[in-house]
N, CA, C and O atoms as CSV, one atom per row, in Angstrom:
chain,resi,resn,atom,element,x,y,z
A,1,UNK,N,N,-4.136,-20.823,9.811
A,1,UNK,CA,C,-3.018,-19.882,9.588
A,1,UNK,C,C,-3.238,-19.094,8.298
A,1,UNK,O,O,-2.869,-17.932,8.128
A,2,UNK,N,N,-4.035,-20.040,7.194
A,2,UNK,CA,C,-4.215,-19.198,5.939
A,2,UNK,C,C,-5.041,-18.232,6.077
A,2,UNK,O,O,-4.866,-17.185,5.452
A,3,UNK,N,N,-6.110,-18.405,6.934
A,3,UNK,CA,C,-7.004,-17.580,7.048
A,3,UNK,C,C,-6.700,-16.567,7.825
A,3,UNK,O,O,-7.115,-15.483,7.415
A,4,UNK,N,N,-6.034,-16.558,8.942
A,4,UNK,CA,C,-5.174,-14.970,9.150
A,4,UNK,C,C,-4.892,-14.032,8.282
A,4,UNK,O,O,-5.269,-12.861,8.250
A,5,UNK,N,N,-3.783,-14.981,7.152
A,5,UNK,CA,C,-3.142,-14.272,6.627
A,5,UNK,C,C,-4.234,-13.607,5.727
A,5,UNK,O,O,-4.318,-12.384,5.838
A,6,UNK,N,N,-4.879,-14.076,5.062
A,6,UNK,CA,C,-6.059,-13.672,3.984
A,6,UNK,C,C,-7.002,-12.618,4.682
A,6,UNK,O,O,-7.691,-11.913,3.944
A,7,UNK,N,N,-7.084,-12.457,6.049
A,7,UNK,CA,C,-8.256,-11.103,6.838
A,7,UNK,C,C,-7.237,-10.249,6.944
A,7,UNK,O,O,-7.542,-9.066,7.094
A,8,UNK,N,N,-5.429,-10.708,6.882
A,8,UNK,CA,C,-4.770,-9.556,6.947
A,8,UNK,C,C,-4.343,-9.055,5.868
A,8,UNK,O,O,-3.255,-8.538,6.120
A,9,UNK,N,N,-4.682,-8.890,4.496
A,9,UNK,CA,C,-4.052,-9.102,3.253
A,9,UNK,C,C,-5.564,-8.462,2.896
A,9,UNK,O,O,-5.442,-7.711,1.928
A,10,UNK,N,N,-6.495,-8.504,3.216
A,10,UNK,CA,C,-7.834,-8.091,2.884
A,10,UNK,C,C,-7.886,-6.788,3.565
A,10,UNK,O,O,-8.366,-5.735,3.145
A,11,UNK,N,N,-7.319,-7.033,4.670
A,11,UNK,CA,C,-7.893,-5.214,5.823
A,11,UNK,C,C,-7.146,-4.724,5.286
A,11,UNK,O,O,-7.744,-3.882,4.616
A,12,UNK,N,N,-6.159,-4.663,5.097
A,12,UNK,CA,C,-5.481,-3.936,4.488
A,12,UNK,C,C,-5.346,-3.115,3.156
A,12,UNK,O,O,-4.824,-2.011,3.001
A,13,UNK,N,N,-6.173,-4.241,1.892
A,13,UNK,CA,C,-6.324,-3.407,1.095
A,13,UNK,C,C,-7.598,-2.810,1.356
A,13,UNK,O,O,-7.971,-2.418,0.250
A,14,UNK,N,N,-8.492,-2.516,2.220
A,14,UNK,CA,C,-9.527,-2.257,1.783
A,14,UNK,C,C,-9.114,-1.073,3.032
A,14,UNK,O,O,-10.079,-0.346,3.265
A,15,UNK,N,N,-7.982,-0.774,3.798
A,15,UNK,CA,C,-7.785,0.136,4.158
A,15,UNK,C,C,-7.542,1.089,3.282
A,15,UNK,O,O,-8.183,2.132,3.413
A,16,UNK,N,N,-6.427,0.961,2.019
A,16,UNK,CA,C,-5.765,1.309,1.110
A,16,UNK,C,C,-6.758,2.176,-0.016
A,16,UNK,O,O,-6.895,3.339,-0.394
A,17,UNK,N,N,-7.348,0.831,-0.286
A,17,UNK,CA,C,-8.958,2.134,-0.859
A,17,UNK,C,C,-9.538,2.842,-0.419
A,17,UNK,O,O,-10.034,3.766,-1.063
A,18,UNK,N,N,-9.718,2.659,1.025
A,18,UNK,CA,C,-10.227,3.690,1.478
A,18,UNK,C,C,-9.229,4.904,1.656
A,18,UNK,O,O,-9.564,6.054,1.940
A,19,UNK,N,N,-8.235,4.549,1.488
A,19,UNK,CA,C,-7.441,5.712,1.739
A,19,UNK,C,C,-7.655,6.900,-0.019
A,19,UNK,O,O,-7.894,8.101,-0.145
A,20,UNK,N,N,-7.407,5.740,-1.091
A,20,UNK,CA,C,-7.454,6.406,-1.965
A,20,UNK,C,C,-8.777,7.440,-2.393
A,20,UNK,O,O,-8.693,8.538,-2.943
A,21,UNK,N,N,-9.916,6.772,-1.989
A,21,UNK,CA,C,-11.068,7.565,-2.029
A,21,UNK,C,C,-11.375,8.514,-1.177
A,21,UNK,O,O,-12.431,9.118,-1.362
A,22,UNK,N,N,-10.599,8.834,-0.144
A,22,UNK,CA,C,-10.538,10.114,0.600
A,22,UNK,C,C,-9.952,10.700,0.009
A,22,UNK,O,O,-10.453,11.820,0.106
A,23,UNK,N,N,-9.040,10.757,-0.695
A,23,UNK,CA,C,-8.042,11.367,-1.454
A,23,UNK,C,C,-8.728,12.530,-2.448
A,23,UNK,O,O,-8.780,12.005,-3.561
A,24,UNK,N,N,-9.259,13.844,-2.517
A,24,UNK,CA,C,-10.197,14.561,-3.336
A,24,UNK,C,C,-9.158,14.555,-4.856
A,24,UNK,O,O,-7.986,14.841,-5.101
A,25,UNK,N,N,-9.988,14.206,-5.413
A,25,UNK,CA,C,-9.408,14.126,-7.047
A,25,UNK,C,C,-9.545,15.380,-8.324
A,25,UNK,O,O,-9.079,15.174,-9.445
């Protein structure tokens, strides 16, 4: 169960960065 939560807590931020680095600065 921990380990769900931890691949979902992970995709997510590494969605998040990726979001920010599309982001043109």
């Amino acid at each position: 169960l921990w380990l769900l939560v931890i691949l979902q807590v992970a995709l997510l931020w590494v969605v998040t960065d990726l979001r920010h680095q599309a982001i043109p600065s």
